[in-house]
C-alpha positions as CSV (number, residue, x, y, z in Angstrom):
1,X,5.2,15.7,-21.7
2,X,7.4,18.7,-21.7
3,X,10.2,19.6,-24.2
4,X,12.8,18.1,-21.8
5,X,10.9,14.5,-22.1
6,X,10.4,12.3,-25.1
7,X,9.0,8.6,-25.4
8,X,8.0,6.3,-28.6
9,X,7.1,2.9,-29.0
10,X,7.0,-0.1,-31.3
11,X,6.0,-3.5,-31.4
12,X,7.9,-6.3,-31.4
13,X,6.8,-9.7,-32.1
14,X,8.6,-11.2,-29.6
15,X,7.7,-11.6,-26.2
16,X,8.3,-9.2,-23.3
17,X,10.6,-11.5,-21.3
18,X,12.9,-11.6,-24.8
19,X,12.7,-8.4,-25.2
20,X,13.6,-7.3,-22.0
21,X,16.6,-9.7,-21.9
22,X,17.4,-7.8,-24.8
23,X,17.5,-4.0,-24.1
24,X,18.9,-4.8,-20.3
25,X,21.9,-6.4,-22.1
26,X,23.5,-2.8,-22.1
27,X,26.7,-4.7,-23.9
28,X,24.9,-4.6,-27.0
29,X,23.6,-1.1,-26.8
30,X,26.2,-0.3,-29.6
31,X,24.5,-2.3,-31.8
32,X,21.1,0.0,-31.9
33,X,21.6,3.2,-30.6
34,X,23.2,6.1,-33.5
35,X,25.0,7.8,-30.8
36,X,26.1,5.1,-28.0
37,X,29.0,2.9,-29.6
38,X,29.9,1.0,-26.8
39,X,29.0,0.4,-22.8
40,X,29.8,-2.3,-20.2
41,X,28.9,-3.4,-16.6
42,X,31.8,-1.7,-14.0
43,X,31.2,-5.0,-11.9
44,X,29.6,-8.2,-12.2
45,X,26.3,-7.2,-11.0
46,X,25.0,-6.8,-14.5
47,X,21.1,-5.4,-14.6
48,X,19.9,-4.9,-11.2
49,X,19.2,-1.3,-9.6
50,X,21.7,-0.1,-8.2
51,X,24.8,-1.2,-11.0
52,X,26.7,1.1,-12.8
53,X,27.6,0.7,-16.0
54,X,30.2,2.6,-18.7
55,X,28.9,4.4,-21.6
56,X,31.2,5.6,-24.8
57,X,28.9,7.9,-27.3
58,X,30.2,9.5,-30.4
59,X,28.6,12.3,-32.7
60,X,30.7,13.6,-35.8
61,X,31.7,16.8,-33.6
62,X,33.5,14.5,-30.6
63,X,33.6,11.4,-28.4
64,X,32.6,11.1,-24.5
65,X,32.1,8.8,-21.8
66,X,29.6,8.4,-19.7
67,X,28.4,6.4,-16.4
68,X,25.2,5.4,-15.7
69,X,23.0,4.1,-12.7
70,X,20.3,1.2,-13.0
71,X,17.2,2.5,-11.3
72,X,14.6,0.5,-12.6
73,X,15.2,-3.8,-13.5
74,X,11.6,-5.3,-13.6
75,X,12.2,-8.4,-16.3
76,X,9.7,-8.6,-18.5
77,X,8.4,-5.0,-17.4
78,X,11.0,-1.8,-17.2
79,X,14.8,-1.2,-17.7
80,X,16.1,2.4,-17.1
81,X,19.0,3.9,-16.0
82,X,20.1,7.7,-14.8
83,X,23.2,9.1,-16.5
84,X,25.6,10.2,-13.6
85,X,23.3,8.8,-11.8
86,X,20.6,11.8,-11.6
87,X,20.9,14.1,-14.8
88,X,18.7,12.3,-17.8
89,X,16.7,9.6,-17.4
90,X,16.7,6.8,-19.7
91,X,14.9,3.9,-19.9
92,X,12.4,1.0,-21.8
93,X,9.1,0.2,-20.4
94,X,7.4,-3.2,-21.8
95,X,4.1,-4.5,-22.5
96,X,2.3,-7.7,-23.7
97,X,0.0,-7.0,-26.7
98,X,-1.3,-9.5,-29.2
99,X,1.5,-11.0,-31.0
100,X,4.5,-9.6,-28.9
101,X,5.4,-6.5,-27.2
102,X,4.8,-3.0,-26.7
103,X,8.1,-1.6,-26.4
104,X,8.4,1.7,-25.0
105,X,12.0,4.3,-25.2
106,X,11.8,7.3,-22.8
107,X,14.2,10.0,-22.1
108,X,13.9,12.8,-19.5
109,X,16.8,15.6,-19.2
110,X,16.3,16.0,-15.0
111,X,16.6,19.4,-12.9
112,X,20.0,18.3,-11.4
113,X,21.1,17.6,-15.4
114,X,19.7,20.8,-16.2
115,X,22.0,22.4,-13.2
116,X,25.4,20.4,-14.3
117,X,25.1,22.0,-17.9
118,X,25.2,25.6,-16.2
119,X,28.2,24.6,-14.1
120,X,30.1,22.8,-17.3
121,X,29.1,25.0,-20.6
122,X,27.6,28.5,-18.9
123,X,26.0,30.6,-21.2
124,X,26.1,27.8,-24.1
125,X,23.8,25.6,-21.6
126,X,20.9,25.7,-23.3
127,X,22.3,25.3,-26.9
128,X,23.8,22.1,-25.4
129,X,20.7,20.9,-23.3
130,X,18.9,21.6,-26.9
131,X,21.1,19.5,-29.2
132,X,20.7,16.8,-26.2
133,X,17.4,17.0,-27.1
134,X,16.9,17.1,-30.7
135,X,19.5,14.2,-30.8
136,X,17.0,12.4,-28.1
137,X,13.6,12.8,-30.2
138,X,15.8,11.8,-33.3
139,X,17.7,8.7,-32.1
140,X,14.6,7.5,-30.1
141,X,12.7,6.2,-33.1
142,X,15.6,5.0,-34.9
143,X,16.7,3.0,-32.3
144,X,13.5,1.1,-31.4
145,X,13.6,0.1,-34.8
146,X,16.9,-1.5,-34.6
147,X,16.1,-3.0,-31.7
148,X,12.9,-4.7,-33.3
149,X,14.8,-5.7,-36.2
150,X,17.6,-7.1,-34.3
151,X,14.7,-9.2,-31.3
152,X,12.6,-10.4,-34.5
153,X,15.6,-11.6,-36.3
154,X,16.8,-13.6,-33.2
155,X,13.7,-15.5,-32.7
């Protein structure tokens, strides 16, 4: 894994189909992530690749939106997304263990996201792509324990 990718997991004792219904329900992302407060579907589609959805993120230092592509809706299996469709990756892979679910956050910051930082912030790309990343391999682990708080208390 390089410094531009980071993944963790948890179980969840729940199973994967729950689960899945779950963290594909990208209206609720608000209620696990530290950063993203709010996103909805652009259309009726809802979780199928292919759909874009809205994203509204806030740190202490500003507020931004984003939109985001579904490239990956296996239920029971693999949710992910690409912000502007081709600059990070993002996504949750699942898979059936004893007692529940392996769940499985990934992020990946992707050549072409590496390229629009250069055009947008020049010389302060890499202290951008940076605190991308440190906020990634922070928020990762605190949100998959949301979200197996949140999936074990709805069961």
């Amino acid at each position: 894994m390089s410094e531009l990718e980071f993944s963790d997991s948890v179980l969840i004792a729940r199973p994967p189909e729950a689960v899945y219904d779950l963290v594909s329900d990208v209206t609720r992302t608000g209620e696990w992530s530290p950063i993203c407060r709010a996103c909805w579907w652009e259309d009726d589609t809802g979780p199928q690749v292919g759909a874009w959805f809205g994203g509204r993120n806030e740190t202490p230092d500003r507020t931004w939106e984003t939109r985001s592509q579904v490239v990956a809706a296996e239920p029971g299996r693999e949710f992910a997304w690409a912000v502007g469709g081709r600059w990070t990756r993002w996504g949750y892979t699942l898979e059936a263990v004893d007692g529940g679910t392996r769940l499985t956050e990934s992020w990946a910051f992707l050549p072409e996201g590496r390229e629009r930082f250069v055009e947008l912030y020049g010389d302060g790309a890499q202290a951008q792509i940076d605190e991308r990343t440190r906020a990634a391999r922070t928020g990762i682990p605190t949100t998959l324990a949301a979200i197996k708080a949140i999936a074990e208390q709805e069961s």
